[in-house]
SEDOPA-567595 format. One record per residue (C-alpha): residue number from 1; x, y, z. Coordinates in nm, 4 decimals, padded with zeros to 6 digits. Each point is the difference from the previous one (the first is absolute). Example, Ala and Ser with C-alpha at 12.3 -4.5 7.8 and 13.67 -1.06 7.14 Angstrom:
2
site num=1; u=01.2300; v=-00.4500; w=00.7800
site num=2; u=00.1370; v=00.3440; w=-00.0660
end
This chain:
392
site num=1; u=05.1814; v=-01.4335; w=-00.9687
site num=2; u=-00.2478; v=-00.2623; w=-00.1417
site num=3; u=-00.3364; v=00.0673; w=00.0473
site num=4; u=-00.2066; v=-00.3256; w=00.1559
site num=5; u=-00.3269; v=00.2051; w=00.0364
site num=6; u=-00.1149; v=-00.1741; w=-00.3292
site num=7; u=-00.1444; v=-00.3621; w=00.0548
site num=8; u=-00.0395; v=-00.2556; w=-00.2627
site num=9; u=-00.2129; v=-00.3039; w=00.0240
site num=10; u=00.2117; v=-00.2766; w=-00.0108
site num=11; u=-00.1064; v=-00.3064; w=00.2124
site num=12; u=-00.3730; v=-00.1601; w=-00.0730
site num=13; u=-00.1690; v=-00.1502; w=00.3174
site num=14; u=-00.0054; v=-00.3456; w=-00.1177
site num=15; u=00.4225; v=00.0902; w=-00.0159
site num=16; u=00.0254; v=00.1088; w=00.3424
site num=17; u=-00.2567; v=-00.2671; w=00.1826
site num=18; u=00.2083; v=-00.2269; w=-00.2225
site num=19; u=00.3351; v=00.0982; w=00.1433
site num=20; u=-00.1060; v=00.0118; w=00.3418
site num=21; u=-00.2013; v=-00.3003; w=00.0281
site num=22; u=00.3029; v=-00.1880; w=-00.1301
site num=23; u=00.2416; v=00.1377; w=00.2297
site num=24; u=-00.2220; v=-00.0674; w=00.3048
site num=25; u=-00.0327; v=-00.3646; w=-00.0719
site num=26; u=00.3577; v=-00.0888; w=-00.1419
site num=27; u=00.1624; v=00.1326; w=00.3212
site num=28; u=-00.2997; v=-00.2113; w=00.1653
site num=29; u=00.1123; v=-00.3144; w=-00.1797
site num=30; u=00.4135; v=00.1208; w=00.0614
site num=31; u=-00.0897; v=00.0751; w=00.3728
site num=32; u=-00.1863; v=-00.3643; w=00.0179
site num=33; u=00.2185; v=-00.1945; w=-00.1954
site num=34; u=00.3507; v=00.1703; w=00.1681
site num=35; u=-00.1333; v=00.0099; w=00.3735
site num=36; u=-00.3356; v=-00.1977; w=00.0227
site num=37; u=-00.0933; v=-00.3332; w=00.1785
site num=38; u=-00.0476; v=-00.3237; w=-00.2994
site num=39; u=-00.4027; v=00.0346; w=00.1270
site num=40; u=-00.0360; v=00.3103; w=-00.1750
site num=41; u=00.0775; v=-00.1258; w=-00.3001
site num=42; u=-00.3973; v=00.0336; w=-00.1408
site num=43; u=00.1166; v=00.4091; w=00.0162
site num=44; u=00.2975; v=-00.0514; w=-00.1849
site num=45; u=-00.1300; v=-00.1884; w=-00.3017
site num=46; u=-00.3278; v=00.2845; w=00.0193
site num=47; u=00.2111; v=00.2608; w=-00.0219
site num=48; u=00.1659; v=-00.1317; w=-00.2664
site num=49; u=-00.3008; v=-00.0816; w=-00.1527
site num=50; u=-00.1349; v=00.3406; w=00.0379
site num=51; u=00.3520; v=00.1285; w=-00.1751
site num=52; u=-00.1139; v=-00.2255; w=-00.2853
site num=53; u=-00.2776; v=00.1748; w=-00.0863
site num=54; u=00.1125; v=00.3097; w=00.0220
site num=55; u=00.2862; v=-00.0755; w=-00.1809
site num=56; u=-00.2404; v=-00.1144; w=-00.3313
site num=57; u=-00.2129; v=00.3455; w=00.0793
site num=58; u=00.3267; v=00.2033; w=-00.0728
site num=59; u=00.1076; v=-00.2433; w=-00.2899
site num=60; u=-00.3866; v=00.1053; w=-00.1307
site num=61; u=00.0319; v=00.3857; w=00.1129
site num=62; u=00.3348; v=00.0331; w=-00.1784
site num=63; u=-00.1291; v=-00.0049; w=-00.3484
site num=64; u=-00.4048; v=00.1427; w=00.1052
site num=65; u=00.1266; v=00.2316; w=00.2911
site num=66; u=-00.0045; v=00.3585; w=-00.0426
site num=67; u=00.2896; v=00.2075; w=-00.1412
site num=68; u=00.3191; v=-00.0798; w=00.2659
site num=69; u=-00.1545; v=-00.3113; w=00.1064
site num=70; u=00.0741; v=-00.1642; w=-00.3790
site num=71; u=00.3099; v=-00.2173; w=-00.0143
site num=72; u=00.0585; v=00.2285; w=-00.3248
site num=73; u=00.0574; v=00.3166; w=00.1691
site num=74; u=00.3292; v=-00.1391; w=00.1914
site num=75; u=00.1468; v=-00.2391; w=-00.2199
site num=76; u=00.3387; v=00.2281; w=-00.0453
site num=77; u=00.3041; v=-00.1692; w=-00.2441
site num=78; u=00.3537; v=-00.0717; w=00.1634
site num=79; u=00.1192; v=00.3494; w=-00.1259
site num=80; u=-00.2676; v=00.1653; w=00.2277
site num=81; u=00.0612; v=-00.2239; w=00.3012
site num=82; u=00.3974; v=00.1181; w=-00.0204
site num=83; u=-00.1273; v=00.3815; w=-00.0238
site num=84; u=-00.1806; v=-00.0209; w=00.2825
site num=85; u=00.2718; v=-00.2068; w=00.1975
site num=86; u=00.2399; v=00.2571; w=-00.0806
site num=87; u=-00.2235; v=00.2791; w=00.1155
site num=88; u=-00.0561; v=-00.1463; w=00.3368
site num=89; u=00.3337; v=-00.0733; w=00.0593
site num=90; u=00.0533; v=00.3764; w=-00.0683
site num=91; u=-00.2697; v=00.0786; w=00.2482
site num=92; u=-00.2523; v=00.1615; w=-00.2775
site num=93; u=-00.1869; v=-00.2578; w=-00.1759
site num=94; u=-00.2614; v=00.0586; w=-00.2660
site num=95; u=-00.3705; v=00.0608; w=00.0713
site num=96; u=-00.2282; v=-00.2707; w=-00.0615
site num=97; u=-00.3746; v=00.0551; w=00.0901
site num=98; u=-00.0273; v=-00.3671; w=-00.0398
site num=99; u=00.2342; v=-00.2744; w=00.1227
site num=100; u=00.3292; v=00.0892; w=-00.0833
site num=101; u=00.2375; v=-00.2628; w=-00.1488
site num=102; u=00.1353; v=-00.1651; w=00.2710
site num=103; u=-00.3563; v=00.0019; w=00.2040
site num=104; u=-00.0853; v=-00.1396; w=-00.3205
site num=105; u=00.2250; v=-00.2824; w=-00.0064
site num=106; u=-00.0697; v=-00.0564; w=00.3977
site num=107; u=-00.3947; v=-00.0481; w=-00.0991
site num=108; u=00.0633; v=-00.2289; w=-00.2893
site num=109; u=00.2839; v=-00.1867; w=00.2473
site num=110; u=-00.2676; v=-00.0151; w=00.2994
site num=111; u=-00.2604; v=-00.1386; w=-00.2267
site num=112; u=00.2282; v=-00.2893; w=-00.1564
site num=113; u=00.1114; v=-00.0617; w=00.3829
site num=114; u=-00.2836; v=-00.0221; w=00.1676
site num=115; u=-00.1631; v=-00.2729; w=-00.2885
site num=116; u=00.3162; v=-00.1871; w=00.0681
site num=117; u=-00.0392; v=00.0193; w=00.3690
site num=118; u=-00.3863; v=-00.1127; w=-00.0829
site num=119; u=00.1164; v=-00.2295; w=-00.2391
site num=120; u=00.2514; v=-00.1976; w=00.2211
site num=121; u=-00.2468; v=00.0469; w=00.3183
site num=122; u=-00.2389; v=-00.2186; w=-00.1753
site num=123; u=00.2161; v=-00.2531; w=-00.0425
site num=124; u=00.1814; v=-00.0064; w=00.3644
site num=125; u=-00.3855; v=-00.0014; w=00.0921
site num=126; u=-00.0629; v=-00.2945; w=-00.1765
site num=127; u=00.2975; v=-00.2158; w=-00.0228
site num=128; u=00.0755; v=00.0401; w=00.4044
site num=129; u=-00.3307; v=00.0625; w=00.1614
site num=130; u=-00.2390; v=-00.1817; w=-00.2439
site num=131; u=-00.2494; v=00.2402; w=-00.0609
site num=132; u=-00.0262; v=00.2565; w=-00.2369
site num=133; u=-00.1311; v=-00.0278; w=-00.4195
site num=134; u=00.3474; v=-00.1736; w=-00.0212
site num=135; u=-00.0196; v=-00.2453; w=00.2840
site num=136; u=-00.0883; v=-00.2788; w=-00.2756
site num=137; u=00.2839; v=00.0608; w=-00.2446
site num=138; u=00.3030; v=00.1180; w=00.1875
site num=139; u=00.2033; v=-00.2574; w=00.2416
site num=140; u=00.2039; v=00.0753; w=00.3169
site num=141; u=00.3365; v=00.0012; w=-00.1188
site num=142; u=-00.1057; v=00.2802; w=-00.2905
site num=143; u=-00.1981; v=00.2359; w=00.3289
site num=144; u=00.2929; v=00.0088; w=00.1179
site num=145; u=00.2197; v=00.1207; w=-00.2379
site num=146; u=-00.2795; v=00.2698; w=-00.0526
site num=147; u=00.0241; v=00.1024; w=00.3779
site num=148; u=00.3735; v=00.0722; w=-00.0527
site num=149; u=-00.0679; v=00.1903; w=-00.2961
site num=150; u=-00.3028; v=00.1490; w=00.1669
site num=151; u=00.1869; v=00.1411; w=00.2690
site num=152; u=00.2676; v=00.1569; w=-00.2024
site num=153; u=-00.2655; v=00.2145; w=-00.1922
site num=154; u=-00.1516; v=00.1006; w=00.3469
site num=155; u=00.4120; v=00.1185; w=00.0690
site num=156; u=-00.0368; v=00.1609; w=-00.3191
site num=157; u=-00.3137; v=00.1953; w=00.0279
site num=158; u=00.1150; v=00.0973; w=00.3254
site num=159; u=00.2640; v=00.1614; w=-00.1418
site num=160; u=-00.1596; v=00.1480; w=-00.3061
site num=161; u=-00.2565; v=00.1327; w=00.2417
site num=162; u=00.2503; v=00.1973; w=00.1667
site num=163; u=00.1596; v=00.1112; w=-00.2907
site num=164; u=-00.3144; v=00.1258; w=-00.1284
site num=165; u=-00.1136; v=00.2175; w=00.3126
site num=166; u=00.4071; v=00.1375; w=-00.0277
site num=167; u=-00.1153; v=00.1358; w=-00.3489
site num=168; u=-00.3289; v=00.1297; w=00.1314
site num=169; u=00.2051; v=00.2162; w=00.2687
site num=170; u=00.2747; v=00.0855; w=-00.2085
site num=171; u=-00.2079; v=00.0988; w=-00.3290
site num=172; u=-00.2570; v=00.1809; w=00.2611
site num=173; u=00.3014; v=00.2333; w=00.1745
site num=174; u=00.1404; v=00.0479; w=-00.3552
site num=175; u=-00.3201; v=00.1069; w=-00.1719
site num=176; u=-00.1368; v=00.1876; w=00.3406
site num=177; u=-00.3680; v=-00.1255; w=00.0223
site num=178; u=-00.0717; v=-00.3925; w=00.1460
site num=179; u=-00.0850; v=-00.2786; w=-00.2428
site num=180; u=-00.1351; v=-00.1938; w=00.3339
site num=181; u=-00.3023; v=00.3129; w=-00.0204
site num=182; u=-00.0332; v=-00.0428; w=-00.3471
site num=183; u=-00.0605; v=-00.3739; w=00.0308
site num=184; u=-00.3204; v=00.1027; w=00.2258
site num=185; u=-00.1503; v=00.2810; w=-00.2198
site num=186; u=00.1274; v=-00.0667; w=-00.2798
site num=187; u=00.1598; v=00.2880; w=-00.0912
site num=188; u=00.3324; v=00.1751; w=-00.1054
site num=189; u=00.1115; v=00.3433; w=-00.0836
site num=190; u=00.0545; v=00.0734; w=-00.3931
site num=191; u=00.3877; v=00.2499; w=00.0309
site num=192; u=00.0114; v=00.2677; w=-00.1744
site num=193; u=00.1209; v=-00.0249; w=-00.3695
site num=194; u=00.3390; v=00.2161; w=00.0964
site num=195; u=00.1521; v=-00.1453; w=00.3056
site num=196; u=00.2218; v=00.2247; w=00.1949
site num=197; u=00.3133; v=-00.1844; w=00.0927
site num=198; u=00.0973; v=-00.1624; w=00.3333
site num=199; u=-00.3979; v=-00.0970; w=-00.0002
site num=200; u=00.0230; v=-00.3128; w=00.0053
site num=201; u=-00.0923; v=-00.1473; w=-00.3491
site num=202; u=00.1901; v=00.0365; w=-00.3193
site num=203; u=-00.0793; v=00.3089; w=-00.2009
site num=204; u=-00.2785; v=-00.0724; w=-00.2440
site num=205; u=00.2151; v=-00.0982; w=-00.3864
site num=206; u=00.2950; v=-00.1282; w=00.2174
site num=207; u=00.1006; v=-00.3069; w=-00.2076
site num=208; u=-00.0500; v=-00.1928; w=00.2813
site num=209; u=-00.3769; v=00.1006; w=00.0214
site num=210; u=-00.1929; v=-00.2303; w=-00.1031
site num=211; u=-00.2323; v=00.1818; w=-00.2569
site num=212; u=-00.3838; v=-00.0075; w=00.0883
site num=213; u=00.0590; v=-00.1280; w=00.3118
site num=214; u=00.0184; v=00.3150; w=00.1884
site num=215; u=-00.3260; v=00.1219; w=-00.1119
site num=216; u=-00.3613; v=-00.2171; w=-00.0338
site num=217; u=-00.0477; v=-00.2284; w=-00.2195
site num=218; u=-00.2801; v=00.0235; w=-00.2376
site num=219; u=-00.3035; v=-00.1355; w=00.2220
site num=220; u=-00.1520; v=-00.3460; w=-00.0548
site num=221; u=-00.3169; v=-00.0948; w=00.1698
site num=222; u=00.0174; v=-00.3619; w=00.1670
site num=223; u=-00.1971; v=-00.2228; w=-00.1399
site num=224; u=-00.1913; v=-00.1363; w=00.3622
site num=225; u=-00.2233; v=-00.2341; w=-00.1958
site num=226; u=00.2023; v=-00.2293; w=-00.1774
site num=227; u=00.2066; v=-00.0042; w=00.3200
site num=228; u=-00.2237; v=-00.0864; w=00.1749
site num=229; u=-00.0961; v=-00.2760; w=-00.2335
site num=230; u=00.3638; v=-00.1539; w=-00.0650
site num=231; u=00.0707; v=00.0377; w=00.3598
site num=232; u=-00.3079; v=-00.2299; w=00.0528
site num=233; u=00.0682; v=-00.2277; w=-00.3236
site num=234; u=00.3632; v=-00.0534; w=00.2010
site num=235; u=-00.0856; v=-00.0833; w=00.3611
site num=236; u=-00.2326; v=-00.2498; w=-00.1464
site num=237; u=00.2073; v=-00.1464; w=-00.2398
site num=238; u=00.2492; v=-00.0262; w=00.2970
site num=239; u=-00.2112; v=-00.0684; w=00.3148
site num=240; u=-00.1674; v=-00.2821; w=-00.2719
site num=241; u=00.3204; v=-00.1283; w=-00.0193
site num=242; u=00.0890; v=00.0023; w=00.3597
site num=243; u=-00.3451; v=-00.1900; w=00.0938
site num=244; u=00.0542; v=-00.2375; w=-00.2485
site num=245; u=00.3728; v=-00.0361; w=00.1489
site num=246; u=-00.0641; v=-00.0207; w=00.3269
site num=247; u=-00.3022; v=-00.3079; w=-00.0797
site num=248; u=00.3039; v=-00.2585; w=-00.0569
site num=249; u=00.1063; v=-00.1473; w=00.2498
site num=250; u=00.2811; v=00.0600; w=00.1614
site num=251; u=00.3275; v=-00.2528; w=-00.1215
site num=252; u=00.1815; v=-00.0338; w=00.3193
site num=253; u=-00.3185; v=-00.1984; w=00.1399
site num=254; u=-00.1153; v=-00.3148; w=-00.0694
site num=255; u=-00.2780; v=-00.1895; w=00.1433
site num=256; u=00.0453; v=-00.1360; w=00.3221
site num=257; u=-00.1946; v=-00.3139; w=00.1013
site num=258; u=-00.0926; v=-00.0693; w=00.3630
site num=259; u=00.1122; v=-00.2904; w=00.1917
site num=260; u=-00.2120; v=-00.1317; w=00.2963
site num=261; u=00.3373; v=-00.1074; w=00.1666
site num=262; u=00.1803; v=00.2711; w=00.0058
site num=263; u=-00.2778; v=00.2308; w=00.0521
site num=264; u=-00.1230; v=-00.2024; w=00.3578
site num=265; u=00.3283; v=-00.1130; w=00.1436
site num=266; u=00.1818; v=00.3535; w=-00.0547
site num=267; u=-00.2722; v=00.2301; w=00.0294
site num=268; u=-00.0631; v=-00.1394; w=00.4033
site num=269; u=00.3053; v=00.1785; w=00.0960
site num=270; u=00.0760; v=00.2807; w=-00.2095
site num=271; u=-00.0877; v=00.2089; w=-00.3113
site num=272; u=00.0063; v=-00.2023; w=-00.3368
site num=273; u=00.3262; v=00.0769; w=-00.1748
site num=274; u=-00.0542; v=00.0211; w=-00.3787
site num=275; u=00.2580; v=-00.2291; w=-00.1633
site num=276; u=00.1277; v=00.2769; w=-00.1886
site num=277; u=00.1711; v=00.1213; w=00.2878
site num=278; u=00.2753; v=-00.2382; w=-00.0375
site num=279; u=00.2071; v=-00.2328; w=-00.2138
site num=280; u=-00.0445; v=-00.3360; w=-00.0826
site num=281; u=00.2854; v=-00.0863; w=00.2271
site num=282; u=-00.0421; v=00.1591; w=00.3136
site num=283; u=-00.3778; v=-00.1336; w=-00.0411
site num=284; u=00.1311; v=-00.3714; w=-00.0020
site num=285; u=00.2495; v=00.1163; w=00.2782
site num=286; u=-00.2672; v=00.1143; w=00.2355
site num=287; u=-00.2599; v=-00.3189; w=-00.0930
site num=288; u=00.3267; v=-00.2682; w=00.0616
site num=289; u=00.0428; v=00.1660; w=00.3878
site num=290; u=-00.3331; v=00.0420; w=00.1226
site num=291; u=00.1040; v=-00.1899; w=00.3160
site num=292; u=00.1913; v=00.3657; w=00.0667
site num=293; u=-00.2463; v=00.2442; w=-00.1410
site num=294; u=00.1343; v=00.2869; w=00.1064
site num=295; u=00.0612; v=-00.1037; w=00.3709
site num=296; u=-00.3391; v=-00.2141; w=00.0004
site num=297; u=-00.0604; v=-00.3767; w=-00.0898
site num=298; u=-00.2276; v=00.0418; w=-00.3479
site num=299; u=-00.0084; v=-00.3381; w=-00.1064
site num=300; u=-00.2455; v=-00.1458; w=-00.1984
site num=301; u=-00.1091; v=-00.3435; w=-00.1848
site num=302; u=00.2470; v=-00.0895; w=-00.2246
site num=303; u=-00.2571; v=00.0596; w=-00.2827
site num=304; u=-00.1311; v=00.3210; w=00.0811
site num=305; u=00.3453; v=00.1439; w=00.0162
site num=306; u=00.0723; v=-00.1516; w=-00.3252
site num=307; u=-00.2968; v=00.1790; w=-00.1366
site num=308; u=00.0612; v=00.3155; w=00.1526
site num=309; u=00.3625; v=-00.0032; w=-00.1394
site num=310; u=-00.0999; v=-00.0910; w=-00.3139
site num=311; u=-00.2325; v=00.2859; w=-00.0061
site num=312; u=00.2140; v=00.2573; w=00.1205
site num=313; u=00.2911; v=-00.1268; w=-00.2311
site num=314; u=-00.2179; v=00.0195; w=-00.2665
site num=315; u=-00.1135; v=00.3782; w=-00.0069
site num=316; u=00.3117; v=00.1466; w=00.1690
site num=317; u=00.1568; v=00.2935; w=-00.0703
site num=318; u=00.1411; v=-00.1506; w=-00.3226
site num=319; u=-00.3740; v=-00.0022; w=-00.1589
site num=320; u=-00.0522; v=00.3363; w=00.0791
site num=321; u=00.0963; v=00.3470; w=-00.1332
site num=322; u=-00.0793; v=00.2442; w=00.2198
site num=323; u=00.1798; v=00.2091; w=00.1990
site num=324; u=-00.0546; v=-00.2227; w=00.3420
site num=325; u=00.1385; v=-00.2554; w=-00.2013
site num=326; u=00.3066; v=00.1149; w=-00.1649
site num=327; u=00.1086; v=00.2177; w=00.2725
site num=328; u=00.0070; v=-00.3121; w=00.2793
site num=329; u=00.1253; v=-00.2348; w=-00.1621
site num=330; u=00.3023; v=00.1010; w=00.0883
site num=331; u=00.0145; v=-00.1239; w=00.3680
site num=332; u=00.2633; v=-00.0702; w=00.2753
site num=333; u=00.2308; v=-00.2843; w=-00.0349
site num=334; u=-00.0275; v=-00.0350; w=00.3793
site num=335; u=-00.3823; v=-00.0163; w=00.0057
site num=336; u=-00.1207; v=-00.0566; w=-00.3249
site num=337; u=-00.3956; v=-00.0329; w=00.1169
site num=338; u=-00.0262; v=00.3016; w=00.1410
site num=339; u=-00.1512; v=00.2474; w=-00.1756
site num=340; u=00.0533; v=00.3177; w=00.2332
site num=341; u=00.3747; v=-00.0896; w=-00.0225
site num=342; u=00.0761; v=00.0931; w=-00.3094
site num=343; u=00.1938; v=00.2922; w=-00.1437
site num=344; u=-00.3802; v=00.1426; w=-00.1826
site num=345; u=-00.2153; v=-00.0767; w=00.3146
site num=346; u=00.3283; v=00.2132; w=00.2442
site num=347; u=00.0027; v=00.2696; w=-00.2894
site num=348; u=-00.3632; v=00.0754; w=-00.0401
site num=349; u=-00.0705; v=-00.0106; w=00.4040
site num=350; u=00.3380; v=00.1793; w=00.1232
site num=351; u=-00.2156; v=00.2923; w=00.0491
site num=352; u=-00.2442; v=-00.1284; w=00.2193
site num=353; u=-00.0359; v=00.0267; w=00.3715
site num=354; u=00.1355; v=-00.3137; w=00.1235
site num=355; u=-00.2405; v=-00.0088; w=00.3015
site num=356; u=-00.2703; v=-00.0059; w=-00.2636
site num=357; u=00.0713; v=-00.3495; w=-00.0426
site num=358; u=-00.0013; v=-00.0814; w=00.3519
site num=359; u=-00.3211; v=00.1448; w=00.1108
site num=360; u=-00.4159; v=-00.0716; w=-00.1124
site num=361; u=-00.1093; v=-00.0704; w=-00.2551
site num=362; u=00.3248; v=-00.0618; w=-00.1537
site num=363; u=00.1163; v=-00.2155; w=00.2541
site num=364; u=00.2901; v=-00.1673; w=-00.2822
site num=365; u=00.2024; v=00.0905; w=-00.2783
site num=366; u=-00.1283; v=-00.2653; w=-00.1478
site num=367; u=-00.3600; v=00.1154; w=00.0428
site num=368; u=00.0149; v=00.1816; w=-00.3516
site num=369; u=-00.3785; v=00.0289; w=-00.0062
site num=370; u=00.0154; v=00.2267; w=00.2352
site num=371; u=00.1338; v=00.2561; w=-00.1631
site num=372; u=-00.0449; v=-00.0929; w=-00.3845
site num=373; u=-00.4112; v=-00.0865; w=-00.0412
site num=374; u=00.0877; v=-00.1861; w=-00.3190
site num=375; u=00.2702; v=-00.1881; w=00.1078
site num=376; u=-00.1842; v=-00.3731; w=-00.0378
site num=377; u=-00.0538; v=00.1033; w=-00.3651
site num=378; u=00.4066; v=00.0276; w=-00.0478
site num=379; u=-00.0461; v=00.3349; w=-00.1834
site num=380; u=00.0802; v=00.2397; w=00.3136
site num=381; u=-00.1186; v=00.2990; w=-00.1970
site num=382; u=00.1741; v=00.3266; w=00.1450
site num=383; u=-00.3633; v=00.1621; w=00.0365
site num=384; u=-00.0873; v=-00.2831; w=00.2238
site num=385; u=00.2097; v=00.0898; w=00.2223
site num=386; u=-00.0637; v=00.1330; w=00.4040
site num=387; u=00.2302; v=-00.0199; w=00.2673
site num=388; u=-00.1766; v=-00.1182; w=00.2801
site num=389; u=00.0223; v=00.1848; w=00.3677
site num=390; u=00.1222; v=-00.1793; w=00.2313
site num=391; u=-00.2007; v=-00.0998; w=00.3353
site num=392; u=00.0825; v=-00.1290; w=00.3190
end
């Protein structure tokens, strides 16, 4: 039988705190993104930050790592991929102390993922909740899009995720030793140059062997220093570019002028309403029946309302592109001025306790400020959001 008493140094440190730092906080940002209330979205776009950069170390410590940490020592051809195919599907692939070629392919596929899934992030970040190093170049309707597309990748690295840990158990009760163990001390055992057969592996000069992949590779020494220094030449060329993103403001917001009027009469009874919050029409709707104001006589001189209307009518929804805005201006044809009517307001609150809304400090479903501490400024950012506790 093969021997496994002899262990090769295969996996460098930076490798393993590498692969185990990234798995750690992309099941974070899965776990979050899949499962986790819209106020926790601050330790989504960290951890996906945090991915980032450790995504540009391995991009550095592919091509200054040490010997199996190199992008050159698995980069196999098709004709090597096929080989080892056909050996697993015969239940005695070829020996790779490295990555073998499809553990290969699944690092090279995780990597090109995961930028995508960055890539698209950034843009769902900035064209739908207005913040972000993108927030002043990318518009609702194209956020969007990117959160469709940034939710099928999350599907798909799902799945690749659990095709990958499949080939870590199946590779690891084919070869007889655990590749999980060799991720945390970085080594693996170097088989014997004649394999007996029924071990496990194909016999060493099988043409399906892969030559000098079964035995170590000549050593190369990582070269720490200039990884260090291009991984730091990197993050600032991108965190540079990310500060200088995120100082434009963002284009669903433009600036909103006060009006005495509206900010006196309507404030007396209840929270300011940005205009955003609805559309042009249901504004002038609401101003032309204030003698029914929601049960209550609201009426006002003839000018003031005129002012307030034309105020409201002026930076409605329609002037705005944020997600607030896009999303409610859809409303209901039967009450087209209320806000917590329509289908966006029901979606995004069908979760919620309804006695939350009938209780302190809430008191209203119209009382968004209670729940939303930005919600005067229109943005209603998801971190600035807190369900309040209801009180007698």
């Amino acid at each position: 039988m093969q021997s496994l008493s002899e262990k090769v140094r295969v996996w460098d440190l930076a490798t393993r705190l590498y692969h185990w730092l990234q798995f750690l906080l992309v099941m974070g940002a899965l776990l979050i993104g899949f499962f986790g209330p819209e106020w926790f979205l601050d330790a989504h776009v960290y951890a996906g930050y945090g991915v980032l950069a450790l995504i540009v170390f391995r991009l550095v410590w592919g091509f200054a790592g040490s010997t199996y940490s190199r992008f050159s020592s698995f980069i196999f051809s098709p004709r090597d991929i096929l080989c080892h195919v056909r050996g697993v599907l015969k239940g005695r692939p070829s020996h790779h102390l490295g990555h073998n070629p499809l553990g290969a392919l699944m690092v090279f596929a995780l990597i090109g993922v995961l930028l995508l899934m960055l890539g698209s992030g950034l843009v769902v970040l900035g064209g739908v909740e207005n913040q972000g190093p993108l927030a002043g170049f990318i518009g609702f309707d194209l956020g969007v899009r990117a959160r469709f597309v940034h939710k099928v990748f999350a599907y798909l690295l799902v799945g690749m995720i659990v095709l990958h840990v499949m080939g870590v158990v199946l590779e690891s009760r084919l070869s007889g030793f655990s590749l999980v163990r060799s991720m945390f001390d970085g080594n693996k055992p170097r088989p014997d140059i004649v394999h007996a057969a029924g071990d496990g592996f194909e016999p060493a000069g099988n043409a399906d062997d892969m030559a000098g992949n079964a035995h170590p590779l000549p050593d190369v020494p990582a070269r720490t220093g200039r990884a260090i220094l291009a991984v730091i030449v990197s993050g600032a060329v991108i965190v540079g570019a990310g500060v200088l993103g995120s100082a434009v403001p963002a284009s669903g917001f433009i600036d909103l002028p006060s009006n005495d009027n509206y900010s006196s009469e309507c404030a007396e009874c209840h929270m300011l309403y940005h205009p955003s919050l609805l559309p042009r029409d249901s504004w002038l709707k609401l101003m032309a029946n204030l003698e029914d104001h929601f049960g209550e006589d609201a009426s006002l001189d003839d000018s003031v309302t005129q002012d307030i209307a034309n105020y409201l009518s002026t930076y409605s929804s329609e002037a705005w592109d944020t997600e607030a805005a896009n999303e409610l201006r859809t409303v209901d044809p039967q009450k087209p001025y209320e806000i917590t009517a329509t289908p966006f307001w029901k979606r995004t609150h069908a979760r919620i306790d309804p006695t939350i809304f009938e209780t302190r400090p809430v008191l209203s479903k119209g009382n968004c400020a209670a729940c939303h501490w930005d919600a005067e400024s229109g943005r209603f950012a998801d971190q600035k959001i807190e369900i309040a506790h209801g009180q007698k």
